[in-house]
N, C-alpha and C positions, 0 to 999 in steps of 0.2 A: 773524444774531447777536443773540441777546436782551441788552438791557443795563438797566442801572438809572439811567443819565442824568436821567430825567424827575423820578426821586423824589429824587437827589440836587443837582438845580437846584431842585425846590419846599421841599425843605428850611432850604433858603438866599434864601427867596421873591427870587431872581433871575427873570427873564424870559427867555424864549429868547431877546430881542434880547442880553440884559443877560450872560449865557454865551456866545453868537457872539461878542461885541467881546474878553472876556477870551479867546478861543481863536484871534481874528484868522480866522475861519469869518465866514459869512455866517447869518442864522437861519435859510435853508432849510434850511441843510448839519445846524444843529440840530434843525431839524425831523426832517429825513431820518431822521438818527442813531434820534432818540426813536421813531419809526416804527417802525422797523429796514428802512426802504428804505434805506439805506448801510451800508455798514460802512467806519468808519475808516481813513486810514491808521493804518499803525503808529506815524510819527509823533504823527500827532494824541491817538492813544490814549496815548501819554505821556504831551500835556503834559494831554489829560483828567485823568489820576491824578495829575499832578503838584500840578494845580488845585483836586483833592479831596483829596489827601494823603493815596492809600490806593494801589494795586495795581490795574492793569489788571487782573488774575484778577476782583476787589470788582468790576469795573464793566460787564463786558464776560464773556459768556459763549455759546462756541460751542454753535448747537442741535446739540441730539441727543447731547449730551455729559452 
């Protein structure tokens, strides 16, 4: 799953530690994400959009779609 995490945590010059604690993740788990080795719960992909105040659709996007 391609997402846009990495440029909307550098926007906000937050740290992956500094986005793990607001999401109650761990930074690997942000790491992961930014990689695209994981892919979210559904959960967490809320409270990601909730965090950015935009729409899972904005941040998260299935390949091949």
């Amino acid at each position: 799953m391609k997402n846009r995490l990495r440029e909307l945590r550098a926007a906000r010059a937050w740290s992956q530690s500094d986005l793990a604690d607001q999401l109650g993740v761990s930074r690997q788990t942000v790491n992961a994400i930014e990689t695209e080795k994981y892919d979210p719960s559904l959960p967490l992909a809320f409270k990601v959009a909730r965090l950015f105040k935009t729409s899972i659709e904005e941040i998260f996007e299935m390949d091949g779609d």
